[in-house]
MARVEX-101696 format. One record per residue (C-alpha): chain; x negated, y, z negated; residue number from 1; residue in three letters. Coordinates in Angstrom, 1 decimal. Last residue first. Layout:
N
{c = A, px = X, py = Y, pz = Z, k = NUM, r = Ala}
...
// end
This chain:
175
{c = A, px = -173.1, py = 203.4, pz = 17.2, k = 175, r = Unk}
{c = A, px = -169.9, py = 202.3, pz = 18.7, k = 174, r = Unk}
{c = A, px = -167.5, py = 202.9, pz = 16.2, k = 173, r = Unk}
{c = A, px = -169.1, py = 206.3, pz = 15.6, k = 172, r = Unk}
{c = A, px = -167.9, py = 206.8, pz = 19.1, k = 171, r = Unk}
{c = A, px = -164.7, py = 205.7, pz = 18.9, k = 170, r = Unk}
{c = A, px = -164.1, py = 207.7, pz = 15.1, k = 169, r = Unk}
{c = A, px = -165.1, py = 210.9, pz = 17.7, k = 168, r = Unk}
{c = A, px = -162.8, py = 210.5, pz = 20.0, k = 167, r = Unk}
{c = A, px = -159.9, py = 209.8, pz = 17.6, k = 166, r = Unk}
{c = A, px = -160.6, py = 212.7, pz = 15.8, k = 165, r = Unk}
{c = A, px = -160.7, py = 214.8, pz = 19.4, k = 164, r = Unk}
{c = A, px = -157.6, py = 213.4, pz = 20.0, k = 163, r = Unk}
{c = A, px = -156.1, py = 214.1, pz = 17.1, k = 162, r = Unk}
{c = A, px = -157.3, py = 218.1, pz = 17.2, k = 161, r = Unk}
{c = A, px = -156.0, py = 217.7, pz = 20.6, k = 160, r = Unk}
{c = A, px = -152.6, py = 216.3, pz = 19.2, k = 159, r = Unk}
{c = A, px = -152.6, py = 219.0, pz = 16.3, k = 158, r = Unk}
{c = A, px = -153.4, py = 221.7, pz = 18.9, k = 157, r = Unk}
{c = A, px = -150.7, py = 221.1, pz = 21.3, k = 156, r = Unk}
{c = A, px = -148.0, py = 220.9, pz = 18.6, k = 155, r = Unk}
{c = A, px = -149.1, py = 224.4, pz = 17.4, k = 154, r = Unk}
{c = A, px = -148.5, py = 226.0, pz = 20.8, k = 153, r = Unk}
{c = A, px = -145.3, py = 224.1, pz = 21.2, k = 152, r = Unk}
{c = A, px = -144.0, py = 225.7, pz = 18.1, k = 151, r = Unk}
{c = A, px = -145.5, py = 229.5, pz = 18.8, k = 150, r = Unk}
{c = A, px = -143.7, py = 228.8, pz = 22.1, k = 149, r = Unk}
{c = A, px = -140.1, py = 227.4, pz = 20.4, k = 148, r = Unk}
{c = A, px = -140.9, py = 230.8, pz = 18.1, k = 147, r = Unk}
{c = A, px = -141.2, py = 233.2, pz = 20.8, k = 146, r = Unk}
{c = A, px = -137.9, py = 231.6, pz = 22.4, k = 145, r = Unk}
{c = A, px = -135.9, py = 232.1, pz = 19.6, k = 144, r = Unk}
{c = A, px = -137.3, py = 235.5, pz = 18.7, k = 143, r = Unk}
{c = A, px = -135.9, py = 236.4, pz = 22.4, k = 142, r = Unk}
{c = A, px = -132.7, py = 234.4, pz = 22.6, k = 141, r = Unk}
{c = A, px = -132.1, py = 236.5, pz = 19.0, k = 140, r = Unk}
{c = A, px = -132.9, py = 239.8, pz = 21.1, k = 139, r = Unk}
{c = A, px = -130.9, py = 238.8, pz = 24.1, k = 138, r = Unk}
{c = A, px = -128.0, py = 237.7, pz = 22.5, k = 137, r = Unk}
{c = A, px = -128.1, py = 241.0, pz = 20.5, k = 136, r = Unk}
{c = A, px = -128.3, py = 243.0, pz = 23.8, k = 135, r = Unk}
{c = A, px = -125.2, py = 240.7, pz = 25.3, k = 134, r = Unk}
{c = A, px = -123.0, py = 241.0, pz = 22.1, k = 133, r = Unk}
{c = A, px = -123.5, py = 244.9, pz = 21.8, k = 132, r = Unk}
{c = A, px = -123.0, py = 245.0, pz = 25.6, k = 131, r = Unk}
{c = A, px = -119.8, py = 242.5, pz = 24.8, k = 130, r = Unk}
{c = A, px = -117.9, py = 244.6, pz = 22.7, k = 129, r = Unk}
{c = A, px = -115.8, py = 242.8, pz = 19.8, k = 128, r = Unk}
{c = A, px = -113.4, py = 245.6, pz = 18.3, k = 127, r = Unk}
{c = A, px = -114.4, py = 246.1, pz = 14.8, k = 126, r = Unk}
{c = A, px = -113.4, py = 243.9, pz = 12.1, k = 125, r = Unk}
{c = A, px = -111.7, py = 245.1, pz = 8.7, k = 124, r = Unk}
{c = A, px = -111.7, py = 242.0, pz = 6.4, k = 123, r = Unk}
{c = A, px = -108.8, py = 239.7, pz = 5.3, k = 122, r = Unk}
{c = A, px = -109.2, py = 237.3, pz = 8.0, k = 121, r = Unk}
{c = A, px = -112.4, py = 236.5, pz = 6.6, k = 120, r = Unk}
{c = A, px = -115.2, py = 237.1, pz = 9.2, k = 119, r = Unk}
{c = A, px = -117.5, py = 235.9, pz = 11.9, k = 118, r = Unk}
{c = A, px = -118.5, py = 238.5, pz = 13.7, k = 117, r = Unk}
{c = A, px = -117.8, py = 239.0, pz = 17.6, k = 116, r = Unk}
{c = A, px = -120.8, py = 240.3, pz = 19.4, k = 115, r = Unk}
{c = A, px = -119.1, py = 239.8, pz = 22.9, k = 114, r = Unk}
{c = A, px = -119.2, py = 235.4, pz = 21.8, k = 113, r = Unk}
{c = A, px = -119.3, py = 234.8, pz = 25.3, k = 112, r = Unk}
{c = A, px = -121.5, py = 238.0, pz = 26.0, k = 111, r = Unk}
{c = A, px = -124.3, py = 236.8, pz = 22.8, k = 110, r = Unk}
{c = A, px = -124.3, py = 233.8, pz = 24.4, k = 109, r = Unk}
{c = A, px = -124.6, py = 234.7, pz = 28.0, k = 108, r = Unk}
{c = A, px = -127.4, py = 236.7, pz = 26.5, k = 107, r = Unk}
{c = A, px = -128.9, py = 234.3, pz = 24.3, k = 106, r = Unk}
{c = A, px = -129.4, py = 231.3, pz = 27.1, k = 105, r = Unk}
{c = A, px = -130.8, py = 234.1, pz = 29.5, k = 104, r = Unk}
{c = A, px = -133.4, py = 235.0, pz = 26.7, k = 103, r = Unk}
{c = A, px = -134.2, py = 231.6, pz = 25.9, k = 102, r = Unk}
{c = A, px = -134.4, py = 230.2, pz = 29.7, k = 101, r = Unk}
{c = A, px = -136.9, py = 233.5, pz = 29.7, k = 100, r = Unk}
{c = A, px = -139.1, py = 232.6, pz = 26.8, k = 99, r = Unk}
{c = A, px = -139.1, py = 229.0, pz = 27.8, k = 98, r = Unk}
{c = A, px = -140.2, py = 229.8, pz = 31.3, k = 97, r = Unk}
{c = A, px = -142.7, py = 232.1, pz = 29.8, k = 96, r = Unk}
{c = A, px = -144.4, py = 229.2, pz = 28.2, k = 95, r = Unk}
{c = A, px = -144.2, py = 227.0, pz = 31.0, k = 94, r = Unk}
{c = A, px = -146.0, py = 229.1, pz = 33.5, k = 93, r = Unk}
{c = A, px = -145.1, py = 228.6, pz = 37.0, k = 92, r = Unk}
{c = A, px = -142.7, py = 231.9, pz = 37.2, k = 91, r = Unk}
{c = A, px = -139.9, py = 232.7, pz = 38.9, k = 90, r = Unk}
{c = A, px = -138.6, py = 229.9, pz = 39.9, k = 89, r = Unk}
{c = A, px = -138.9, py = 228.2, pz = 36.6, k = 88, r = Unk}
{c = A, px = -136.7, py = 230.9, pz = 35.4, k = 87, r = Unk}
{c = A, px = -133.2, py = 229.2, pz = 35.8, k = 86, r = Unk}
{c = A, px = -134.0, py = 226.5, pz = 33.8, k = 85, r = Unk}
{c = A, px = -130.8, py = 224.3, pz = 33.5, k = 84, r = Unk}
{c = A, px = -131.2, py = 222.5, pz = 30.8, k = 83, r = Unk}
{c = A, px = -133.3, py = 225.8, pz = 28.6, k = 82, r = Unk}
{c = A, px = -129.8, py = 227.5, pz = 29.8, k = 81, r = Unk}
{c = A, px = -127.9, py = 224.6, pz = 29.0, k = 80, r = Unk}
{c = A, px = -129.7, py = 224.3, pz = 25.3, k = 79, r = Unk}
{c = A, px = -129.3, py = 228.2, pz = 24.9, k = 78, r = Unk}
{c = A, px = -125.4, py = 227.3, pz = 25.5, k = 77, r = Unk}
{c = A, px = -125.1, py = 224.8, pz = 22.8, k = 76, r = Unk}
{c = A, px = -127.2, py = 227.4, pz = 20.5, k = 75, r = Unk}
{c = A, px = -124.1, py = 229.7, pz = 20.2, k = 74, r = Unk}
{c = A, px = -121.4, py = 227.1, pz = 19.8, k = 73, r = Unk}
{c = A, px = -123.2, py = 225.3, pz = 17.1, k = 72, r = Unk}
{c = A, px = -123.8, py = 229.2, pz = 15.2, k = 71, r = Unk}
{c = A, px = -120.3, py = 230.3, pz = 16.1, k = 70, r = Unk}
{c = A, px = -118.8, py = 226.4, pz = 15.0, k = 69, r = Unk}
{c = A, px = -121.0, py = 226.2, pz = 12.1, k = 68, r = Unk}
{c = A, px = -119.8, py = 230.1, pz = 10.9, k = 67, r = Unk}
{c = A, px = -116.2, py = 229.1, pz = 11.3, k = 66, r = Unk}
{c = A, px = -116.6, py = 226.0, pz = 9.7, k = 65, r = Unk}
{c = A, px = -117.9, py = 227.6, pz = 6.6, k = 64, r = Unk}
{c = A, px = -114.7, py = 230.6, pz = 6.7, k = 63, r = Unk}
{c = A, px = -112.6, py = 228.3, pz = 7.1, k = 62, r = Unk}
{c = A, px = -111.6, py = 228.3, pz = 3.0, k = 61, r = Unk}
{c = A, px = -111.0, py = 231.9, pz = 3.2, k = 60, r = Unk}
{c = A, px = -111.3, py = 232.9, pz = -0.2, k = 59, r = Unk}
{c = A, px = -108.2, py = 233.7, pz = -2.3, k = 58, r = Unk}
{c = A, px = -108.7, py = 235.7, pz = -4.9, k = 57, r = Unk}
{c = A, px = -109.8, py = 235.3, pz = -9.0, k = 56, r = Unk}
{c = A, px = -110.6, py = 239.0, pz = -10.3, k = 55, r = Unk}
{c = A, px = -113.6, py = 240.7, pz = -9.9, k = 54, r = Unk}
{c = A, px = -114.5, py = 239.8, pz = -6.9, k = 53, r = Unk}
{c = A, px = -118.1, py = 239.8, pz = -6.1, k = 52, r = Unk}
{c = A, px = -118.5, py = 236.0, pz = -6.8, k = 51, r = Unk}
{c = A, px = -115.7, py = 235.0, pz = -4.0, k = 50, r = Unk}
{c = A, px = -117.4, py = 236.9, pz = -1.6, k = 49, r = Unk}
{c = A, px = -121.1, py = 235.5, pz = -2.4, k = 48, r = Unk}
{c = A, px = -119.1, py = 232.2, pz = -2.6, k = 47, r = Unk}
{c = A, px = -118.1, py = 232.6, pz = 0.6, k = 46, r = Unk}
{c = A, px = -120.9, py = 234.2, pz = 2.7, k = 45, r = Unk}
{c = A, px = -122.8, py = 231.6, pz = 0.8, k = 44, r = Unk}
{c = A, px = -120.5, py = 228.9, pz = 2.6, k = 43, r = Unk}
{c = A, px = -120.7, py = 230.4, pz = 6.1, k = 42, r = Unk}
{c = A, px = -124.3, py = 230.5, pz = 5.8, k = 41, r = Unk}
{c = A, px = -124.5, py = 226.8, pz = 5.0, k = 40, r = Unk}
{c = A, px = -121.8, py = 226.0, pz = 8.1, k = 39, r = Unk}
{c = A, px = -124.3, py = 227.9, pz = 10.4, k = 38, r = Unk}
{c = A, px = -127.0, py = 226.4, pz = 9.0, k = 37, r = Unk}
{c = A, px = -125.5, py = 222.8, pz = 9.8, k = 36, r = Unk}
{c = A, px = -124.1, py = 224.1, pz = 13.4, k = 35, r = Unk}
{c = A, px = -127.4, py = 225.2, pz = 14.1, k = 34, r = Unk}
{c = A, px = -128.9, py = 222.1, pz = 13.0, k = 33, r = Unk}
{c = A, px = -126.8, py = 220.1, pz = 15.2, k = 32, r = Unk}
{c = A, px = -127.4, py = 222.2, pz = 18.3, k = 31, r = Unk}
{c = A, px = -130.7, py = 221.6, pz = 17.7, k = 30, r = Unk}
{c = A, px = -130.6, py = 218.4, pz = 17.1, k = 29, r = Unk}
{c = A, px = -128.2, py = 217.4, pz = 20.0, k = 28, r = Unk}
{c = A, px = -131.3, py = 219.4, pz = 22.0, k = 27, r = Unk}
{c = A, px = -134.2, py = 217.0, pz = 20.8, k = 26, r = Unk}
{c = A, px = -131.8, py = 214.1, pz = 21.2, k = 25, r = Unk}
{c = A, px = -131.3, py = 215.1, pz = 25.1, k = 24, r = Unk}
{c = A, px = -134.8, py = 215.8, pz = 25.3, k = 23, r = Unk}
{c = A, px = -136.1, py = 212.3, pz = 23.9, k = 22, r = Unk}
{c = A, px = -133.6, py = 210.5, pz = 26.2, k = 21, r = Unk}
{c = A, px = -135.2, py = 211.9, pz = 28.9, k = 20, r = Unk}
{c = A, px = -134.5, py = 214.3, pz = 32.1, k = 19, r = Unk}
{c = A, px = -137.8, py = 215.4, pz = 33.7, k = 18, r = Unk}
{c = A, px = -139.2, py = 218.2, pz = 35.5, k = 17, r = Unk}
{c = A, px = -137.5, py = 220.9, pz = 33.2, k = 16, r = Unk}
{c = A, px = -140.3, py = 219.4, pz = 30.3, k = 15, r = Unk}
{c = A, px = -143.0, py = 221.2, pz = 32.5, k = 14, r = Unk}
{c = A, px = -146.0, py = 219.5, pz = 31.9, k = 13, r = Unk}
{c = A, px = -147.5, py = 219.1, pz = 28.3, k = 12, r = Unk}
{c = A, px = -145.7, py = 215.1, pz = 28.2, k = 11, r = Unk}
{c = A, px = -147.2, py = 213.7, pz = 31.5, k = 10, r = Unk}
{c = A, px = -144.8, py = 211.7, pz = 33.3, k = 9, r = Unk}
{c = A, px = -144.0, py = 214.0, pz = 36.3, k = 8, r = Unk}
{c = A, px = -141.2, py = 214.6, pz = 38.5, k = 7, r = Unk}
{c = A, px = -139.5, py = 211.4, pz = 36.9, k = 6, r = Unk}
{c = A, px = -135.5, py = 211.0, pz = 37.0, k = 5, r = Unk}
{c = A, px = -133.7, py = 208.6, pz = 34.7, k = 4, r = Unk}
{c = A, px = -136.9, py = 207.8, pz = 32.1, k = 3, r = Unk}
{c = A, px = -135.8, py = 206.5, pz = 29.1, k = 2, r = Unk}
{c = A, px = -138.5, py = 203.4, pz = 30.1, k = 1, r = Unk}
// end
């Protein structure tokens, strides 16, 4: 079993009971997919810049691994937040725990990052402020954990739906 410590087996409980192989690869994808859109955004940001240019210039080459190292860096701390579930005493429901370990993941985020943009070092950047980067943490820790819900949701009702299909091919079986 990948099981290290077991507060409960069951796969719809609380997923901040135990501590599996299947969530640590669940959250090295995550933060891996981040960094991979990240480093795809940087790259249109690029060639967008490099196409709106009249004349040949010099694009900042870094400017991909920038964006995957924000975007990585960003959704690493979300994972520890949702790892370290800080709303699970407030509240026993599982779907607002998410929401909430989103939201707290997104604002120390957002504060960490203090709303920074990722830009060419050619480019005019405004001073980094950290309320800006703490409010926009929140609201992307927000959508993030709406949509982790909305997926868990949809999960559940595939496997029922399966196990009611599987129910009823038993009982056919058996007449």
């Amino acid at each position: 079993s990948d099981e290290i410590e077991s507060g409960n087996n069951d796969k719809n409980e609380s997923t901040t009971s135990t501590f599996s192989t299947q969530r640590v690869m669940e959250s090295v994808m995550r933060v891996s997919l981040a960094g991979f859109g990240g480093a795809l955004a940087g790259l249109s940001l690029s060639r967008q810049r490099q196409a709106s240019r009249p004349r040949p210039v010099r694009v900042d080459s870094t400017l991909p691994m920038n964006w995957a190292f924000a975007c990585a860096g960003f959704c690493t701390l979300i994972e520890i937040s949702r790892w370290a579930s800080l709303t699970s005493l407030l509240s026993p429901s599982r779907r607002i725990q998410t929401i909430g370990d989103y939201i707290i993941g997104g604002a120390a985020a957002g504060a960490a990052f203090r709303g920074m943009q990722v830009a060419q070092k050619s480019t005019k950047t405004l001073r980094p402020n950290i309320l800006s980067g703490l409010a926009s943490g929140i609201v992307l820790g927000m959508i993030a954990g709406v949509v982790q819900c909305a997926a868990d949701i949809g999960e559940e009702m595939v496997n029922e739906e399966r196990m009611r299909q599987t129910q009823s091919d038993g009982k056919e079986a058996q007449s």
